[in-house]
C-alpha positions in Angstrom: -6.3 22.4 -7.3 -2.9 22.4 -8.6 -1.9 23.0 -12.3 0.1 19.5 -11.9 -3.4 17.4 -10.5 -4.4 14.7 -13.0 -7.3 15.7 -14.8 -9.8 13.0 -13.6 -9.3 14.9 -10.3 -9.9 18.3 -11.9 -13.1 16.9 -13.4 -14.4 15.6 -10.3 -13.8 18.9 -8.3 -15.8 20.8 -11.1 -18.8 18.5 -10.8 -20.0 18.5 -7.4 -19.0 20.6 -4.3 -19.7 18.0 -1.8 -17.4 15.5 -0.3 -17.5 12.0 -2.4 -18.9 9.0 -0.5 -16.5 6.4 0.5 -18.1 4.1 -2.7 -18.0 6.7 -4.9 -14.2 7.7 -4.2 -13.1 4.4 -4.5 -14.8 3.9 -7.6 -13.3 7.0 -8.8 -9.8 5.3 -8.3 -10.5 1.9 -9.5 -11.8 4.1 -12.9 -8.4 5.9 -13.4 -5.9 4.0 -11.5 -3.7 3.1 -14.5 -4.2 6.8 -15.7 -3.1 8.1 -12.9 0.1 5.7 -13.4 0.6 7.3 -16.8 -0.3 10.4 -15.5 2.6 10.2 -12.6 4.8 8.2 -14.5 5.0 9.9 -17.6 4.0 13.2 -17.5 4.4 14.3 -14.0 8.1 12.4 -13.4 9.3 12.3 -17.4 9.9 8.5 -17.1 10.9 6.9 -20.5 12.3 3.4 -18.7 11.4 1.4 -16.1 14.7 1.8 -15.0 14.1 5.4 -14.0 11.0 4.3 -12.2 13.0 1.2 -10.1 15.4 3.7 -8.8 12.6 6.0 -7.3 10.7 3.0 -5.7 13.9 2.0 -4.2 14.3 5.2 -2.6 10.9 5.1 -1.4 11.1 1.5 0.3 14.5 3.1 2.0 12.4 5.9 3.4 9.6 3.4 4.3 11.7 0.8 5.9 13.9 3.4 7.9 10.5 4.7 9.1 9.9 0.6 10.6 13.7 0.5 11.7 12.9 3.3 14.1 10.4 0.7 15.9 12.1 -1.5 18.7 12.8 -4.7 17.5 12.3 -4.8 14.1 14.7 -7.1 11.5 15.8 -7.2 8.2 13.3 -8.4 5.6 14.5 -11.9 4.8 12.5 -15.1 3.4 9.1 -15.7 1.7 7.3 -12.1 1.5 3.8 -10.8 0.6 4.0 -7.5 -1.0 0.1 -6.0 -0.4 -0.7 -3.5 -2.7 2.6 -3.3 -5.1 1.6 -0.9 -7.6 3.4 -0.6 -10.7 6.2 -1.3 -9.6 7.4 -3.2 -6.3 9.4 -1.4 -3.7 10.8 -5.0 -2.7 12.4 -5.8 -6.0 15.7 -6.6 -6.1 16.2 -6.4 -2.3 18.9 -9.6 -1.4 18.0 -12.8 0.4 13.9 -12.6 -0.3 11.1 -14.3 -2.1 8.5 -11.8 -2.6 4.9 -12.3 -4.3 3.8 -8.6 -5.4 0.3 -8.4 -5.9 -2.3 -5.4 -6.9 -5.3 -6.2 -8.0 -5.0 -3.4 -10.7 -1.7 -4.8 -12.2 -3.7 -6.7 -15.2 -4.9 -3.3 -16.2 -1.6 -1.2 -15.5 -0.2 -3.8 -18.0 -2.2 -2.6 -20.7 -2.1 0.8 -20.0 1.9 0.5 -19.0 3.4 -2.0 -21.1 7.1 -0.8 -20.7 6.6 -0.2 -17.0 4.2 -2.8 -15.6 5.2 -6.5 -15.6 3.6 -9.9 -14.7 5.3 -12.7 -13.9 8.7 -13.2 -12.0 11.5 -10.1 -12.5 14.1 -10.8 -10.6 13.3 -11.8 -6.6 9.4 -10.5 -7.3 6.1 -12.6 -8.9 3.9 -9.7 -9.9 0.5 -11.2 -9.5 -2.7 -9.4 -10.2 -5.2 -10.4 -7.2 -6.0 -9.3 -3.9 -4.6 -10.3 -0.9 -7.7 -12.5 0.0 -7.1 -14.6 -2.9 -3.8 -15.8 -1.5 -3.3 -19.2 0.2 -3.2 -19.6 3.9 0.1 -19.5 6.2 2.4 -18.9 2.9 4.5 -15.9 4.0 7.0 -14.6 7.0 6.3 -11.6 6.4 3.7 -9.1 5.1 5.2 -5.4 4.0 2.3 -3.3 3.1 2.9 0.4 2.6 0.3 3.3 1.9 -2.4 0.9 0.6 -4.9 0.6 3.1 -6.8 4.1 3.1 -6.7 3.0 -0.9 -9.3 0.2 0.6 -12.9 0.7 1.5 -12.9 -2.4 3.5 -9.7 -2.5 5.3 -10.2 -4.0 8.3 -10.9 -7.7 6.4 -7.9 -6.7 4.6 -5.9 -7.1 7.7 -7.2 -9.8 8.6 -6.7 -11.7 5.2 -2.8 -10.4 6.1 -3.1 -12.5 9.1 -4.2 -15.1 7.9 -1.5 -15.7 4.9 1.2 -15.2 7.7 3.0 -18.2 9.1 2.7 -18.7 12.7 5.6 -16.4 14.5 5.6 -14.6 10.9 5.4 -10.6 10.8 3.3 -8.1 9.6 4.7 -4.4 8.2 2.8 -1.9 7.8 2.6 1.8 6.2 -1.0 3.2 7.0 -1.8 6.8 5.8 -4.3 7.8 8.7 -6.1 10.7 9.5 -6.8 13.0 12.6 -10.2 15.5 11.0 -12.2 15.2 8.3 -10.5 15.2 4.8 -11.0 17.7 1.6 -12.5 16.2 -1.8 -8.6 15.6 -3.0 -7.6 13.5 -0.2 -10.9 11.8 -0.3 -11.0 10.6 -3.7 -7.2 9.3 -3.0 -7.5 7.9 -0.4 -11.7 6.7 -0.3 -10.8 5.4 3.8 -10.5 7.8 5.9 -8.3 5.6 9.1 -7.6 6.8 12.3 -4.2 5.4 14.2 -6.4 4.4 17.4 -9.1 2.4 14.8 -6.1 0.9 13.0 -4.5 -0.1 16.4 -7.7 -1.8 17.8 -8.7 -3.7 13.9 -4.7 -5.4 14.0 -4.7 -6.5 17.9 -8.4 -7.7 17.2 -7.3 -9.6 14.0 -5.3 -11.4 16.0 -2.0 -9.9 15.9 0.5 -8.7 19.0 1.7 -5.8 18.1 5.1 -4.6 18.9 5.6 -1.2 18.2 4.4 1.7 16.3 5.6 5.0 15.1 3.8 7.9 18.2 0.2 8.8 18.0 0.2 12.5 17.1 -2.5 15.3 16.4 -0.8 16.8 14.2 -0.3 16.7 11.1 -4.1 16.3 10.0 -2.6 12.8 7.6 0.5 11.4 8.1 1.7 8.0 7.7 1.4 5.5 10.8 4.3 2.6 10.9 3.4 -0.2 12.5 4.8 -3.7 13.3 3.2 -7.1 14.7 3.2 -10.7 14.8 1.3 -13.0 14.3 1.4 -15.6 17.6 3.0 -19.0 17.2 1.2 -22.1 17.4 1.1 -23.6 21.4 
């Protein structure tokens, strides 16, 4: 363990030797999700405004969305968008020309933990909702951008297929999976509870309905890495 792990993680490692179950992982995180937040926020990164913490999600969307640009065919994000999974803080806020619904189902609680860095309501181009993605209405969106939230999920298959479903016809799903090639350590699994592997995650979006168009290469190596992917969702005949 490093010196810098949040101490929920540090207490979990000293109570058991054996890997958590998916459940009990994912219950873990839902537990401490808004500590971690002032755990990363505050005492790893030394954030005082939310400011400070805009300018890093920023970056991180850049790196995200350069990672989809690589895929063939991919275009700018433009129009009504579902962010899945935004965190504290949206990556998509404050990018031009969109209309983006942010959504975490934790948000209520990093409120109250976060007051000076977690929002509800509109800020800007974003609606911070707290819910999940299957309490959104049907064919809303043209796009989907969901990035390093579904190995968060135990069940992330009907995840996907709740993204489908809130996707216009011809609309366009983006996705950031963190997957995995061999079993992962007690760390990683209390992270990230789902342990996804690329081929799984290929078969779950065709089968959901989706046609996908590209994705980032399979690979071996490294043992987690994160899998771009993006698809469409077919237009009506």
């Amino acid at each position: 363990m490093s010196s810098t792990d949040p101490f929920y993680l540090k207490n979990l490692m000293a109570e058991s030797s054996r890997l958590p179950t998916s459940m009990e992982a994912w219950t873990t995180a839902q537990k401490y999700e808004a500590l971690f937040w002032v755990w990363y926020i505050k005492t790893h990164r030394g954030y005082t405004t939310r400011t400070q913490l805009y300018e890093e999600k920023t970056k991180c969307f850049l790196s995200a969305y350069l990672k989809m640009l690589c895929l063939p065919d991919t275009y700018i994000i433009t129009g009504k968008v579902l962010g899945v999974g935004c965190g504290v803080l949206s990556m998509l806020e404050g990018l031009p020309n969109t209309n983006v619904v942010a959504i975490d189902p934790n948000l209520s609680n990093y409120c109250e933990q976060l007051p000076e860095f977690a929002v509800l309501g509109q800020v800007n181009n974003c609606f911070y909702r707290s819910c999940h993605v299957q309490d959104i209405a049907s064919a809303q969106f043209n796009i989907v951008f969901s990035f390093n939230v579904l190995s968060h999920t135990i069940d992330w298959p009907d995840m996907i297929s709740h993204m489908y479903r809130v996707l216009i016809p011809g609309g366009m799903l983006l996705l950031g999976a963190n997957v995995v090639n061999k079993p992962q350590g007690k760390r990683h699994k209390v992270c990230h509870p789902a342990s996804i592997r690329a081929k799984d995650l290929l078969a779950c979006i065709t089968e959901c309905g989706f046609e996908i168009g590209g994705h980032t290469p399979l690979t071996l190596e490294p043992l987690r890495y994160m899998m771009a992917i993006w698809a469409t969702k077919e237009k009506s005949k």
